[in-house]
C-alpha positions as CSV (number, residue, x, y, z in Angstrom):
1,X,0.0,0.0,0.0
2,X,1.1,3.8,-0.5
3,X,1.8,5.5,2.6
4,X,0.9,8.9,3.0
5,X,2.3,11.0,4.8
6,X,2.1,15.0,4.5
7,X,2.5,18.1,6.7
8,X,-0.6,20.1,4.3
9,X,-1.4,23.5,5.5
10,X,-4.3,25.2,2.8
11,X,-5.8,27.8,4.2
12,X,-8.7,28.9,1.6
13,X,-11.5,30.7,1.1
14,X,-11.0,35.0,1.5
15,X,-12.4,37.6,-0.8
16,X,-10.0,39.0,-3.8
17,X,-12.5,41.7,-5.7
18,X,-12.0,44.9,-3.7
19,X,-7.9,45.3,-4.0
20,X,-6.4,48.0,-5.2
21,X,-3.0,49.1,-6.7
22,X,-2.8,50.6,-2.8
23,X,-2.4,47.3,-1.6
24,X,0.7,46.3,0.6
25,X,1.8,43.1,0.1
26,X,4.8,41.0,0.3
27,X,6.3,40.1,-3.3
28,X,6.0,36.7,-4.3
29,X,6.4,37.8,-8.3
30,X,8.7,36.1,-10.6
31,X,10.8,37.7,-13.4
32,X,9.2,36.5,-17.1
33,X,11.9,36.8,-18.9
34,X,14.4,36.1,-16.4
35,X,17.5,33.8,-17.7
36,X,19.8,31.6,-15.4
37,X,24.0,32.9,-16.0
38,X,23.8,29.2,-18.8
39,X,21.1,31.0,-20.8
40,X,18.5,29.2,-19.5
41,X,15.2,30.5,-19.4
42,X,13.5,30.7,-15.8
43,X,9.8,29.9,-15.7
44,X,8.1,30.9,-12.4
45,X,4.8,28.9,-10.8
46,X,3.7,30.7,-7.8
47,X,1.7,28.6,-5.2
48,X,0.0,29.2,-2.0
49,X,0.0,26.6,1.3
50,X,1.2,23.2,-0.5
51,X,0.4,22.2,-3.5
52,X,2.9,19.1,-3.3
53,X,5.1,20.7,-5.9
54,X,9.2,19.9,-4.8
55,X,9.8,16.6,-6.0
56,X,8.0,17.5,-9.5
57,X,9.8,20.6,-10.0
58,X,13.4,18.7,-9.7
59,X,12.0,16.1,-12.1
60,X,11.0,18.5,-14.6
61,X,14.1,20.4,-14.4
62,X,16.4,16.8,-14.6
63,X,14.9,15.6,-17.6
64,X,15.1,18.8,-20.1
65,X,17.8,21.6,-20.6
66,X,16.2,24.8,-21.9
67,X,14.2,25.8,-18.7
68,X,15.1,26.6,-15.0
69,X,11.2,25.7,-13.2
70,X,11.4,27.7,-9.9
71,X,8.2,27.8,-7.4
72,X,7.4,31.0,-5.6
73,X,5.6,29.6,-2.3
74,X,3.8,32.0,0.0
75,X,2.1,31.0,2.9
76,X,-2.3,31.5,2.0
77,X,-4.2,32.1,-0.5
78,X,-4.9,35.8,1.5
79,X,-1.2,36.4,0.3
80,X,-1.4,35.2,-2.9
81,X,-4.5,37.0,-4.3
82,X,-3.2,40.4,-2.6
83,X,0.0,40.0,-5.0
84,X,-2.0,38.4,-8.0
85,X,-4.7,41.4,-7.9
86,X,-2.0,44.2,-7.1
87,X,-0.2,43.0,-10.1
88,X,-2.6,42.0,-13.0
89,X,-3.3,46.0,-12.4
90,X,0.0,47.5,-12.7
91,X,0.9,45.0,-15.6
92,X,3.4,43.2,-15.0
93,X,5.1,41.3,-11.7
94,X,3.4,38.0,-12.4
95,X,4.5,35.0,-12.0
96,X,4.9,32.8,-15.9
97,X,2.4,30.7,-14.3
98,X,-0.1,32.2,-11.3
99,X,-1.9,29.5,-9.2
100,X,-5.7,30.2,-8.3
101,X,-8.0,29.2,-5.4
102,X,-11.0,27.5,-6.6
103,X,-13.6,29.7,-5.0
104,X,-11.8,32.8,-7.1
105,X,-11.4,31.2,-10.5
106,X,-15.0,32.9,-11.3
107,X,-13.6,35.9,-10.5
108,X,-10.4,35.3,-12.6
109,X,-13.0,33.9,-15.3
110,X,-14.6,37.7,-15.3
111,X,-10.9,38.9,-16.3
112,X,-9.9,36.5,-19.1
113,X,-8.5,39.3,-21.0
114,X,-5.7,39.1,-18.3
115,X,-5.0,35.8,-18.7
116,X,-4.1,33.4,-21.9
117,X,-6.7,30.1,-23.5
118,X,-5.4,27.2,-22.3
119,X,-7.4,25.4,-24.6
120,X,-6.1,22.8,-25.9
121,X,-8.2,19.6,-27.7
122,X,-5.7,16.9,-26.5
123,X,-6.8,17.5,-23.1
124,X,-10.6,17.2,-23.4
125,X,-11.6,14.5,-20.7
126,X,-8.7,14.8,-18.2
127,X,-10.8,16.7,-15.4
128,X,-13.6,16.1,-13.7
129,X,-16.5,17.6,-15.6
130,X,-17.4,20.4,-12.9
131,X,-13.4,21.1,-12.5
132,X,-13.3,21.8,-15.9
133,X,-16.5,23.3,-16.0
134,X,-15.3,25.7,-13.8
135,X,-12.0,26.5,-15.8
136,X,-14.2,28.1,-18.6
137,X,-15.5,31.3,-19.5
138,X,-18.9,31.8,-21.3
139,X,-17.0,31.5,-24.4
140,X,-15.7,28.4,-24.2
141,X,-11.8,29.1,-23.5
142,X,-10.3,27.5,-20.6
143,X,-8.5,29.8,-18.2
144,X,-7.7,27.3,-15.5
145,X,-6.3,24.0,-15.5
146,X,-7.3,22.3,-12.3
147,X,-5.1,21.1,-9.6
148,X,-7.2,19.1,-6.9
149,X,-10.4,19.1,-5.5
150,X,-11.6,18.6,-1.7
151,X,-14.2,16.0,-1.4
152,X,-15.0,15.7,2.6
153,X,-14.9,13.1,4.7
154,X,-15.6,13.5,8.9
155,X,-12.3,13.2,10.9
156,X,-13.1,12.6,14.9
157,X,-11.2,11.6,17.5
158,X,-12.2,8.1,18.5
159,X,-10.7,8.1,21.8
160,X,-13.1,10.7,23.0
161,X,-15.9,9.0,21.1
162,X,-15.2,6.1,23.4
163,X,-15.3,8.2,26.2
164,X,-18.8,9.5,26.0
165,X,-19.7,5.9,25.1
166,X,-20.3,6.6,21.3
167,X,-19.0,3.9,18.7
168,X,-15.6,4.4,17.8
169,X,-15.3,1.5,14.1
170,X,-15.6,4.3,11.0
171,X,-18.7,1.8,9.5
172,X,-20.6,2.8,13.1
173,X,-19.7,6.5,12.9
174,X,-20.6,6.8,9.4
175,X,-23.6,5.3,10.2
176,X,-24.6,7.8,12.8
177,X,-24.0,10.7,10.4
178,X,-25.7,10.1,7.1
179,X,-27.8,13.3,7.8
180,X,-27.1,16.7,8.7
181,X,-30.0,15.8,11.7
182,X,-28.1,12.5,12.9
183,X,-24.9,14.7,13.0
184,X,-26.1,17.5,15.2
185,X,-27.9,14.5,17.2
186,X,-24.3,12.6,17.9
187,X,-23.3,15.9,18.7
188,X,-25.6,16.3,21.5
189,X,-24.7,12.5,23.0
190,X,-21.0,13.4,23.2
191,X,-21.1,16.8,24.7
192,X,-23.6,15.8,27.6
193,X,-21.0,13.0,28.2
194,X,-17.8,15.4,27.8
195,X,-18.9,19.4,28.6
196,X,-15.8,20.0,28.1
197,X,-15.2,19.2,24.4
198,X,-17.0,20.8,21.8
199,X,-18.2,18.6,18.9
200,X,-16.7,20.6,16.0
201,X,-13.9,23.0,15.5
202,X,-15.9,25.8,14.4
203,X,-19.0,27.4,13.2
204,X,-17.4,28.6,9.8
205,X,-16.3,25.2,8.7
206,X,-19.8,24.1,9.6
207,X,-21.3,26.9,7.2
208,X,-18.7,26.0,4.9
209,X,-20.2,22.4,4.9
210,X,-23.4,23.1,4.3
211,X,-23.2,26.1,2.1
212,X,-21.5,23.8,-0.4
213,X,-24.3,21.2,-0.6
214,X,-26.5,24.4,-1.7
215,X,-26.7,25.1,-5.4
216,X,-26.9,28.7,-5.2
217,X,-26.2,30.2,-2.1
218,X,-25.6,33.7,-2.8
219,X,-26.1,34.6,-6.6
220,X,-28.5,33.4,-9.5
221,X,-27.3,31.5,-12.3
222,X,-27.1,35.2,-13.8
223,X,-25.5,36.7,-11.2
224,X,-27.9,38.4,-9.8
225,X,-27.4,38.4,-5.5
226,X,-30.1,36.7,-3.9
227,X,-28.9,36.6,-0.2
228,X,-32.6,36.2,1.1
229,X,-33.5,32.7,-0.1
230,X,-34.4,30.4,2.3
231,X,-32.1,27.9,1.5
232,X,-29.4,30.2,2.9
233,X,-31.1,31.1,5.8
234,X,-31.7,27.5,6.3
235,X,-28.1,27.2,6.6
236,X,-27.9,30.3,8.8
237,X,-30.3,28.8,11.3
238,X,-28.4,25.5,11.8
239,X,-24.8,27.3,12.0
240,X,-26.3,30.2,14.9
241,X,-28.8,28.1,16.4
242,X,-26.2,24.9,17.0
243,X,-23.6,27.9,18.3
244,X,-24.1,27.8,21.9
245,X,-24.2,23.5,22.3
246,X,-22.0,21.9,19.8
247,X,-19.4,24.4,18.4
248,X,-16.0,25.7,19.8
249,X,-16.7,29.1,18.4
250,X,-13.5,29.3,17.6
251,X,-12.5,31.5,14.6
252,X,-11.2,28.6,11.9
253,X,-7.2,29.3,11.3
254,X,-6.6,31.6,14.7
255,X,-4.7,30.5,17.5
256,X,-6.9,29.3,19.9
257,X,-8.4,27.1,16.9
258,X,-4.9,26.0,16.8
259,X,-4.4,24.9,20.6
260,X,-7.8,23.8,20.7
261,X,-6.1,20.5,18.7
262,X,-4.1,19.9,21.8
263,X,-6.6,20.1,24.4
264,X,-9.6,18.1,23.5
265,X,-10.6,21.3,22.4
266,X,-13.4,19.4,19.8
267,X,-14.5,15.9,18.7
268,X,-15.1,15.9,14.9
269,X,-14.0,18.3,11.8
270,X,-14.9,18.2,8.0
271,X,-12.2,17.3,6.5
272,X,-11.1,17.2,2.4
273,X,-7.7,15.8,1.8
274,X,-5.7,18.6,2.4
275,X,-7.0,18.9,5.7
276,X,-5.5,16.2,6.9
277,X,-2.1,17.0,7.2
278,X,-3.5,20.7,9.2
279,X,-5.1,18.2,11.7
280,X,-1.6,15.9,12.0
281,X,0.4,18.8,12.6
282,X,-1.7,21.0,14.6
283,X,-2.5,17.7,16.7
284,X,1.2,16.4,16.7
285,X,1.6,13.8,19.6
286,X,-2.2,13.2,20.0
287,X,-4.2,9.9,19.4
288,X,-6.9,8.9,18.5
289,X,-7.8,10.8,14.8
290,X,-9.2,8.4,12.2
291,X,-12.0,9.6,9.6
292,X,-15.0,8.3,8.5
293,X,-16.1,7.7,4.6
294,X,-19.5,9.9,5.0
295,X,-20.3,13.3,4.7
296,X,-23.8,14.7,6.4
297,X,-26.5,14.9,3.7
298,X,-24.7,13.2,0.6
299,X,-21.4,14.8,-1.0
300,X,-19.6,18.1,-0.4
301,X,-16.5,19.5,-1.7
302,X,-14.3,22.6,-0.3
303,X,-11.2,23.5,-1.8
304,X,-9.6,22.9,-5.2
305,X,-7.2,25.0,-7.2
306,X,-6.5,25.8,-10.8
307,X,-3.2,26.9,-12.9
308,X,-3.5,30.1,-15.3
309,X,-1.1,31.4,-17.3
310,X,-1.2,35.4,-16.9
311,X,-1.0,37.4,-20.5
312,X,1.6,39.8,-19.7
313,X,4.1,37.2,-19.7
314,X,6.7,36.3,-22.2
315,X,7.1,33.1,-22.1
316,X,3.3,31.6,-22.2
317,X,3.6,29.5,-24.4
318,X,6.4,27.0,-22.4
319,X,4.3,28.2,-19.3
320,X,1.0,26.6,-20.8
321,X,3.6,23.5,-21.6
322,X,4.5,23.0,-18.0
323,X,1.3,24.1,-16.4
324,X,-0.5,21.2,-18.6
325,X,2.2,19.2,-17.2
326,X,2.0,20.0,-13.3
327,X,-1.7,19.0,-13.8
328,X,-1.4,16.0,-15.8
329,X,-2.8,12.4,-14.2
330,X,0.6,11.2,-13.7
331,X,2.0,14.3,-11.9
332,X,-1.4,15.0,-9.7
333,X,-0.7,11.4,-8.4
334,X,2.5,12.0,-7.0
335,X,1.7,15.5,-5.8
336,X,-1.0,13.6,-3.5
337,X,1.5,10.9,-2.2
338,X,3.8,14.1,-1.2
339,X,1.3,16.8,-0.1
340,X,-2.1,15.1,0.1
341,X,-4.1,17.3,-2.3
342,X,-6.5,14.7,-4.1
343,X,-7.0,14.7,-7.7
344,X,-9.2,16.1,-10.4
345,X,-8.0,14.0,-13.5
346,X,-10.1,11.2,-14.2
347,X,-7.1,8.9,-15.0
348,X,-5.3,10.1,-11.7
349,X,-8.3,8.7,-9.3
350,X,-7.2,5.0,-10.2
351,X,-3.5,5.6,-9.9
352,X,-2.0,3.3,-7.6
353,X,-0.8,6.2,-5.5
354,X,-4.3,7.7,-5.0
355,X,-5.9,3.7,-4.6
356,X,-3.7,1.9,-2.3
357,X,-3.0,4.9,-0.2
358,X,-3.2,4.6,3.3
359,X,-2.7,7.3,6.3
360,X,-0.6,5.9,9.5
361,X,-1.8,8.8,11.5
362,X,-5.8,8.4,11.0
363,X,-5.4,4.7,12.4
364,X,-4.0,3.2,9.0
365,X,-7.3,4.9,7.2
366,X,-7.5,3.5,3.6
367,X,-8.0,7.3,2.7
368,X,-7.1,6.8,-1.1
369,X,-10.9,5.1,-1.4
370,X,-12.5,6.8,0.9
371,X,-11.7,10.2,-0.7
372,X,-12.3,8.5,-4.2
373,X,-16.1,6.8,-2.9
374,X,-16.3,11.0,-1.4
375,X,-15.9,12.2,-4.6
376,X,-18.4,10.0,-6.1
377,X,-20.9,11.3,-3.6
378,X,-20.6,14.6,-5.1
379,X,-23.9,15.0,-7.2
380,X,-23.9,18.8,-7.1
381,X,-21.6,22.1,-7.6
382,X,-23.3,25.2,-5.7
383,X,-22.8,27.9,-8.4
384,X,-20.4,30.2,-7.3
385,X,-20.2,33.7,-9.6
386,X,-17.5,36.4,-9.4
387,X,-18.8,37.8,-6.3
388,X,-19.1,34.3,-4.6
389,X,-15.7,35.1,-2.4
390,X,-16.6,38.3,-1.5
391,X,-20.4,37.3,0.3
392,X,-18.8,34.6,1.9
393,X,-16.3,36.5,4.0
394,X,-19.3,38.6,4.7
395,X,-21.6,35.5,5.5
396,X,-18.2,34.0,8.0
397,X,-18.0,37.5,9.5
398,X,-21.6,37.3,10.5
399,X,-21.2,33.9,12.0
400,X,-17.8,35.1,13.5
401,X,-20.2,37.5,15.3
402,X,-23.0,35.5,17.1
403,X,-19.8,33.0,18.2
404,X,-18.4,36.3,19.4
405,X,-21.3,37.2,21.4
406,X,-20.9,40.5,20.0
407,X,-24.3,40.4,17.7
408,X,-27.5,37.8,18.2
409,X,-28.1,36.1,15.4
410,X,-30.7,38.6,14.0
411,X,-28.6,41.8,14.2
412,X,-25.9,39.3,12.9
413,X,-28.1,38.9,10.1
414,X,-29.2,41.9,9.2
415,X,-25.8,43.3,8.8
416,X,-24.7,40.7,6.5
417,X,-27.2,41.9,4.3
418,X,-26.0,45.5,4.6
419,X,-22.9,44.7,3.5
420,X,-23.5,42.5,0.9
421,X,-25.8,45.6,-0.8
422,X,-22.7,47.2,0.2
423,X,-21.1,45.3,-2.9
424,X,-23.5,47.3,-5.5
């Protein structure tokens, strides 16, 4: 079997439409046209978190002589869209090859002046039909070539499970969280038994979790904002009104969020495949993790990523080369045996490295086909238009409030709707 190992840190999901050339932000740009002091020519792939990119970049540079492949890494996605934004205005500064969060590529997709058509016929069929989907403008070009998607799983610590007298075999947990009801009912078992422990990490990965299992949470298939529909107030509802009993109320990615891995801080997350190596890190020297192959209420996915070529470059054509071959089947696999992030390619889900992989830390969890039967279970893509990123870091500031205790849930509300009209 494939061991997997990884140390994965992907923070997504922030808003990228209201930068300006004002922004400060730390530079992460590659030089185009730079050369190496042979004559070689340098082509520049900037990335965000890990994207399981190393070991690739030394084969590609081993096994041809005309290009020097360099990675400029920074450390979120909140850093790399500062730099992307700051620089498609000014002109120049990109990266040959700039890598894309997948909740942004609509808002890339609304630029595709800026960026070059990566279409190219020989590659019809190697995604998944929403990644690619999603890599497309209206007029058919393909912006993006995709990277990895997220389908979830539930990660919970067993030895707390067994503490409150829950079951602790992944069949049994799965069974007791087929529906978003059964969830927050589990939920309510193990916190009577351990006050102490919340039963997730925190209210915004919960919305996130939900909000992805809607098919239009905050715009119309034309765009148009539709924040009042009661599908999203629906989610609202169960995110606030589970607040008080079953969440940390921790902010997702701060501090305490981090301890809280150390101190029994919480019993179960949603987790895709990159989280997994944010929970083995953050949880280093703790047992007990394993992850169950169900997600509440069918199939979600957060988190994917795509590779676009910017247009003020001057070497896109070798940059659409290399980007086509950073997210070919064969490379994807290994990028998941390094890093963990799971594949969109078709061909890449029955790779031996995505099959027979197996997680030591998650008690041996065969997580190669349990992210594979997750994907599957992914009927739906909630349609997510170029200001999707923007209303949701209004919709998680909201939540962040009533955790806060600074707003109830109805003030909460009604200024979430404020400052998405605050968008025009």
């Amino acid at each position: 079997m494939q061991t997997f190992r990884t140390r994965r840190a992907r923070l997504v999901t922030s808003t990228i439409l209201t930068l300006t050339l004002a922004s400060t932000v730390a530079a992460c740009g590659g030089d185009a046209d730079g050369e190496t002091s042979d004559g070689k020519t340098t082509i520049t792939v900037a990335t965000f978190n890990e994207f399981g990119y190393e070991d690739l970049i030394e084969e590609y540079n081993a096994m041809q002589d005309e290009v020097v492949l360099e990675q400029v890494k920074v450390g979120t996605w909140d850093d790399a869209k500062a730099n992307l934004y700051t620089k498609l205005a000014a002109g120049s500064g990109l990266s040959d090859i700039e890598a894309i969060e997948g909740d942004a590529i609509a808002a890339v997709l609304a630029e595709s002046d800026a960026f070059a058509d990566l279409t190219d016929p020989e590659l019809e069929g190697r995604w998944l039909d929403f990644v690619a989907e999603k890599g497309t403008n209206s007029e058919g070009q393909m912006i993006g070539y995709g990277t990895d998607v997220g389908p979830q799983g539930v990660c919970y610590r067993a030895d707390l499970f067994e503490k409150a007298g829950l079951p602790t075999e992944r069949d049994e947990v799965a069974a007791m969280m087929g529906t978003w009801e059964d969830y927050f009912a589990t939920g309510e078992k193990l916190t009577e038994a351990l006050p102490d422990t919340a039963w997730y990490d925190s209210s915004g990965a919960l919305a996130q979790a939900m909000l992805n299992q809607v098919e239009n949470p905050f715009e119309a298939d034309d765009d148009t904002i539709q924040t009042d529909n009661p599908e999203l107030q629906a989610v609202w509802e169960a995110v606030t009104g589970n607040s008080d009993t079953l969440s940390s109320q921790l902010a997702q990615w701060g501090d305490d969020w981090t301890a809280s891995f150390q101190n029994d801080g919480f019993a179960t997350t949603f987790c895709p495949g990159w989280m997994l190596g944010i929970i083995e890190g953050n949880a280093e020297g703790v047992e007990g993790w394993d992850i169950a192959d169900v997600f509440p209420g069918g199939g979600g996915n957060w988190g994917g990523s795509y590779l676009t070529v910017p247009s003020q470059g001057d070497n896109i054509e070798k940059a659409q080369e290399i980007a086509a071959w950073l997210s070919a089947p064969e490379q994807q696999a290994k990028a998941f045996a390094a890093k963990g992030p799971f594949p969109s390619q078709v061909e890449a889900l029955a790779a031996p490295e995505i099959v027979d992989a197996v997680n030591p830390y998650f008690n041996d969890a065969e997580i190669g086909q349990i992210y594979a039967n997750r994907a599957a279970a992914i009927t739906m893509q909630p349609y997510k238009g170029p200001k999707y990123s923007d209303i949701l870091t209004a919709f998680m500031d909201a939540v962040l409030r009533v955790d806060e205790g600074s707003q109830q849930p109805d003030e909460s509300w009604e200024q979430f709707q404020s400052d998405v009209d605050a968008l025009g």
